[in-house]
Structures are given as C-alpha cells and as structure tokens.
LUMTORMI-900674 format. One record per residue: x, y, z of N, C-alpha, C, O in turn. Coordinates in pm, whole numbers, plus 50000, padded with zeros to 5 digits. Layout:
residues N
XYZXYZXYZXYZ ...
***
This chain:
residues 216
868378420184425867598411784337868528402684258869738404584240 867778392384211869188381584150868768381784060868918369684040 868138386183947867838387583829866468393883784865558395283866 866288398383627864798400383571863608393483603863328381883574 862828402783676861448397583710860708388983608860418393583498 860408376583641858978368883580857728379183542856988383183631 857558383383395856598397083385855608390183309855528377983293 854738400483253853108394283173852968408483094853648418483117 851938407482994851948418482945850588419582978850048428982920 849708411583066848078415483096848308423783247849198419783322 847438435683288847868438783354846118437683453844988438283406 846558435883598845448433683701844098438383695842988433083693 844778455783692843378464483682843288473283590844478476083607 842988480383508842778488983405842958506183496842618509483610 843608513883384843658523783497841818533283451841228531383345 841438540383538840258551683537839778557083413838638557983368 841058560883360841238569983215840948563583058841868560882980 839738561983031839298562782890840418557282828840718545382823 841138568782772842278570782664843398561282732844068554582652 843708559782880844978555882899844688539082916845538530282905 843288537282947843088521982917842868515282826842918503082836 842518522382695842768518382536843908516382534844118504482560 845048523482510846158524682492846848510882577847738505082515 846508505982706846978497582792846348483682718846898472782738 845068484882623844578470382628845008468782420844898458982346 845388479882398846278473682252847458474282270848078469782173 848238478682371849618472182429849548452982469850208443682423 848698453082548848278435682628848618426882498849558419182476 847058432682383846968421282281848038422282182848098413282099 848858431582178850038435982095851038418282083850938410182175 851748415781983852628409182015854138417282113854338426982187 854838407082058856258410182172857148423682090858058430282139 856618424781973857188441381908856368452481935856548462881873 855518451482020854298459982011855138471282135855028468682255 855848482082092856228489282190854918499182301853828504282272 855468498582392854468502782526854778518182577855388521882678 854068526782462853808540182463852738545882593851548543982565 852928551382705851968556882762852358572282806851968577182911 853208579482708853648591882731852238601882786851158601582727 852438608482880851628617482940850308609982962849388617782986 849988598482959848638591783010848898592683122850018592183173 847308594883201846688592883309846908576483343847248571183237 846878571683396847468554383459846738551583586846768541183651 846208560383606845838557483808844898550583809843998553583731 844728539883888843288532183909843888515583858843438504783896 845218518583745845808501683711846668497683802847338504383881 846568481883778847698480683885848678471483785848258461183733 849778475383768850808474083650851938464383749853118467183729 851698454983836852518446283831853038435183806852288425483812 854058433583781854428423483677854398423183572854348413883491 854428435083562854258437683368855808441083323856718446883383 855718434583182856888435383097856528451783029855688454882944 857438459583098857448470883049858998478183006859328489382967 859748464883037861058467382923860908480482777860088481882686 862248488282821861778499782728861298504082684861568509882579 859768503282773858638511082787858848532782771859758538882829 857808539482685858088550682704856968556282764855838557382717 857628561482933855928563983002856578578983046856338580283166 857258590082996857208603283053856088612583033855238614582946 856458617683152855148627883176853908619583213852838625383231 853998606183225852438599583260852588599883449853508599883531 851188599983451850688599083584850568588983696849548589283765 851498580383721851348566883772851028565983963851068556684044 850608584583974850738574884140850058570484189848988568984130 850148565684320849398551984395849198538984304848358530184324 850078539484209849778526484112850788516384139852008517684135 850018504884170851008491984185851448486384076850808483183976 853038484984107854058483083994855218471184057856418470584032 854568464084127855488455384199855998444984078855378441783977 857148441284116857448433984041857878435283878858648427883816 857088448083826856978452683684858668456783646859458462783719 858848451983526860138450383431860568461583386859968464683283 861408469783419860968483883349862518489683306863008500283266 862918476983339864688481383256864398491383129863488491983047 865528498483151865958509083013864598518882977864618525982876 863468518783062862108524783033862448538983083863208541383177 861568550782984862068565582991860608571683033859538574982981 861498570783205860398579083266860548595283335860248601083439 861038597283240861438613883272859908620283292858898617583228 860078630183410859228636683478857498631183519856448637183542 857828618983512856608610683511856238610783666857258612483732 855078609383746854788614183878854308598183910853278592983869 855398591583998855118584784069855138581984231855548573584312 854358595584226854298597484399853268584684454852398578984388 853618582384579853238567484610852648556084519851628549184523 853758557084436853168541284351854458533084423855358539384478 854438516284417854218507584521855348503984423854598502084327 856708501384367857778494184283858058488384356859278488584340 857868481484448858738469084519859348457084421858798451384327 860318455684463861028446184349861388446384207861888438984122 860918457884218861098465784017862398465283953863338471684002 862508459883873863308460983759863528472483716862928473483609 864498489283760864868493783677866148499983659866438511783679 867018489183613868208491883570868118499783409867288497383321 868828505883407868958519883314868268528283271868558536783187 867018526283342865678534783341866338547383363867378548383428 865508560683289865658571683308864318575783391863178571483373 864708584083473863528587983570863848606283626863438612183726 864778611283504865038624283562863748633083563862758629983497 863838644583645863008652183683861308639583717860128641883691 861778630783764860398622583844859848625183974860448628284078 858728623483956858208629684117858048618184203857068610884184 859068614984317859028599084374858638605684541859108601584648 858138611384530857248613284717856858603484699856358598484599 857188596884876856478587384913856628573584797855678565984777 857428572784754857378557284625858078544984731858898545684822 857488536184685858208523384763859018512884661858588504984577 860128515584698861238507484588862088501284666863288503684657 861588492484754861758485184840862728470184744862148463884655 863768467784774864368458384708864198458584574864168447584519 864048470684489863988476084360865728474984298866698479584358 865758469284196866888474484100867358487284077866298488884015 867878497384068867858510684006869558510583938870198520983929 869958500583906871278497683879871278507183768870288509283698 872838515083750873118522483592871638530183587871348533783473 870748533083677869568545683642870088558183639871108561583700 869338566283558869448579183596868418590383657867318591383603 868678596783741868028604683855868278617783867868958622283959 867808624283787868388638483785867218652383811866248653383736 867328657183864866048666183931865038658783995863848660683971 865538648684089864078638884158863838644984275864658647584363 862378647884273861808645284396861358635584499860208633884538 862498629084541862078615384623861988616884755862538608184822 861358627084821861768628484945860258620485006859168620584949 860568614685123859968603785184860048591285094859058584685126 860528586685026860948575884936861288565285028862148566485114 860398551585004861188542885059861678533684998860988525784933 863468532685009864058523284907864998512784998866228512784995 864298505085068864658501285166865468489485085865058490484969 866328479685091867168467585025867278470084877867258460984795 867388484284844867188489384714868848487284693869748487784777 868878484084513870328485184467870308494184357869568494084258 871798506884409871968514584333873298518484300873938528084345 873778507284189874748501784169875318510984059874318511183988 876018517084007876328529383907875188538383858875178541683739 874068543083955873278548583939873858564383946874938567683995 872648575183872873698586583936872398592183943871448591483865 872608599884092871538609184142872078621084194872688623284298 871658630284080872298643784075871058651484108870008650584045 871308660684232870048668084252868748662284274867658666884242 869068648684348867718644584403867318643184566868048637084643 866598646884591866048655284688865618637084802864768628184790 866318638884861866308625084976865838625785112865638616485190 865668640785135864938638985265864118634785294863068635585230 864278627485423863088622085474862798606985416861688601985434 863618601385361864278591585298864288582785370864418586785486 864168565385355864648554585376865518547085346865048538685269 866458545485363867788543585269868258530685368869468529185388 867418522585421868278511885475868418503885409867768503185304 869508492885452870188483985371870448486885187870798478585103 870178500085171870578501585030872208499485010873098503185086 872328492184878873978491884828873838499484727872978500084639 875098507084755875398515784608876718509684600877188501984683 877428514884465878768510084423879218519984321878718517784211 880118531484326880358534184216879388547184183879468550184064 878618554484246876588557284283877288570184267878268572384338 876898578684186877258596184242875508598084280874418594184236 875948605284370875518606684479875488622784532876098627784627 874818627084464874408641984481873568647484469872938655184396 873608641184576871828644284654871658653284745872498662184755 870388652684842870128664784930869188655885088867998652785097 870208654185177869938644285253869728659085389870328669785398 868418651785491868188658485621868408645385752868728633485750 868178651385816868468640885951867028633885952866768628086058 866268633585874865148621285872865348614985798864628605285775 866468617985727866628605485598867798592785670868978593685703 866778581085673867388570085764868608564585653868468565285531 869458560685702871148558385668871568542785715872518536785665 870858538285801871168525585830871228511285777870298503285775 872738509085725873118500085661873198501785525873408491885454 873018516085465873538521185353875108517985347875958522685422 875378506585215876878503585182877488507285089876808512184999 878828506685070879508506084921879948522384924879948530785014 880248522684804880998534784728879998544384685878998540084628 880138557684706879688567084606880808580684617881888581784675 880238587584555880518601284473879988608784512878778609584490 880848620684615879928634384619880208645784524880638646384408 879838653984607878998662084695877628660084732876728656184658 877558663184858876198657584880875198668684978875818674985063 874268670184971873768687985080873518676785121873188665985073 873838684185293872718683985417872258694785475872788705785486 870748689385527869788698885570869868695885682869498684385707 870458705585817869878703285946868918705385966868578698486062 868018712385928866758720585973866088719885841866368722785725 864988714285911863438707385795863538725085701862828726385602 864008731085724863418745885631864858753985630864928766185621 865748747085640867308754685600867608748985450867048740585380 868758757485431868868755185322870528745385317871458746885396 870468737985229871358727185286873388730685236873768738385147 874238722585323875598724285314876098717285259875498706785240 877258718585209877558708985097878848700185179879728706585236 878858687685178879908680085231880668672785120880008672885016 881418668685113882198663885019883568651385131883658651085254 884428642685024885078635485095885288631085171884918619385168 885848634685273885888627985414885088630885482884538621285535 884628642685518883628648085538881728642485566881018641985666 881558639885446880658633285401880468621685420879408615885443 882008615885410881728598485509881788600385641881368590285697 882058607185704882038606985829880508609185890880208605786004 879418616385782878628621685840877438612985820876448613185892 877628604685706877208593985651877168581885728876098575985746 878038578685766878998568385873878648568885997878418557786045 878458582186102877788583586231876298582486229875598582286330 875828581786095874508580386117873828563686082872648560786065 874998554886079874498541286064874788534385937874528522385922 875478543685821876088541385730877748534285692878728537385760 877818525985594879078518585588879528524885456879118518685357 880268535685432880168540185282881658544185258882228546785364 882208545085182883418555485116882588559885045881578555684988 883728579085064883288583684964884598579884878885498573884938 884778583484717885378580484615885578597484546884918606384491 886968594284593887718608984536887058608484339886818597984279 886958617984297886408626184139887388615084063888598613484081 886598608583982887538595983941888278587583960889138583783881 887988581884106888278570184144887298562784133886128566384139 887858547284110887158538084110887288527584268886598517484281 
***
C-alpha cells in the first residue's frame, strides 16, 4: 500500500445490534475528537469500510463477516476481537494491536499490518495475500492453512505455526524465528529455527532470510 486510506466516518450499513448501532451512529455525528469506542459490541450486519477508525478501541467486539475494506485502523486495539471472515482488504493497520484475535478465514488481502502486534492469533485459513508485514511480530499465531502469497515481511518475528497448506509463494524479506511446522493436519508441530527454517520456507516458494536473535 502507498499510503493511509481515503476514510469517512459514515459507515454503509448499520450493524443488527440495537446497542452496537447507537454507539456507531454517535460515533458518525461525533466531531473529529469523538473517540470510536466499540469494546465488546456486537458489529455484524455493518459494513465498516472506509471508515476512519484510527485509534479506534474495538476489543472483544464481534466483527465477523463484516466488511472493513479499506477502513483506517492504524494504532486501533483490537485485542481478542473475532474477526473471523470479515473482508480487510486494503486496511490500514499499522500498529494495531490484534493479540489473542480470532482471524479464521479474514481477508487482508494487500492490508498494512506494518509494526502490528499478533500475539495468540488464530488466523488459520487467513488470506493475506500482497499483505505487508513490515516489523510486525507474530508470536504464537496459528497460520495454517494460510495464504501468504506475495506477502513482504522485513524485520517480522515470526513465530508462528505454519502446515503444508499454508501457501508460501512469493513470501519475501527478513524475519525472526522460531517457527512450528505441522506435517500432519492433527500433529503437533516442530520447531525450525535458522537455516533450517529458510530452507523449508524457501522449497516451498518462499524468498526469505531468516535473521539470527538480533540481527538486523
């Protein structure tokens, strides 16, 4: 992405939920200080793209199947928030927190995730296809079954939990292991590290170094 999404603060569709679409329509008429609280709201049924949701606080809310294309969501704290198949294509979220998030099935397709943090994710079937994850760190996030093409990382720790369905092709740049692999959809996974890890990374369609424990 070459910069911050063009955002709005009106959003398409209102989500289902009573309480969580109040809350969404005195955010809209809010001015530009009006911070965008949707902690533990229900959200499903809106479609939130293109919304300026810059340091937005949405943990614990319910966003999946919710379209979020385009939506601004730099530095926004979405810890354990469930965005199983909601649609981020092109999303803005550089320094977003998203630990313990539930990303089955999410599409972050040419998404930002620059400097994010990812810590207990469930992203397995995730598709982050031309996704950039540029000093991001994903510790303990669960990638099987994963789309990982043309993603760039740089700098990325990268300790994750990858199976042989998690596609690798044209994954670039630098990261940081240790990293599990799962041969077997129901094993429990091995830990690769250094050379190792690029090599295994690398035969599967990947262009990566790994980066020895404090190298840059």
């Amino acid at each position: 992405m070459s910069g911050t999404p063009e955002t709005t603060r009106v959003a398409a569709a209102s989500p289902f939920d009573a309480d969580a679409a109040a809350a969404l329509s005195v955010w809209s008429a809010g001015g530009e200080e009006q911070l965008a609280d949707f902690s533990g709201l229900d959200l499903r049924g809106a479609d939130l793209s293109g919304l300026d949701l810059a340091d937005s606080v949405l943990s614990e809310a319910v966003l999946s199947q919710v379209p979020l294309r385009g939506a601004d969501l730099f530095r926004a704290e979405l810890t354990a928030a469930d965005l199983s198949g909601a649609d981020l294509t092109g999303a803005w979220l550089t320094k977003a927190t998203l630990d313990e998030a539930t990303l089955r099935g999410t599409i972050l397709r040419e998404a930002n995730l620059g400097s994010a943090s990812l810590w207990g994710v469930d992203a397995r079937g995730a598709d982050l296809r031309g996704a950039s994850l540029a000093n991001a760190a994903l510790l303990r996030t669960d990638l099987s079954g994963a789309d990982l093409s043309d993603v760039s990382v740089d700098r990325t720790s990268f300790k994750v939990v990858l199976d042989e369905r998690t596609v690798l092709t044209g994954l670039s740049g630098t990261v940081y292991g240790p990293a599990g692999v799962r041969d077997a959809t129901d094993g429990d996974p091995r830990e690769l590290s250094s050379t190792a890890l690029e090599q295994w990374l690398n035969a599967r369609g990947a262009n990566v170094r790994v980066l020895a424990p404090g190298e840059n």
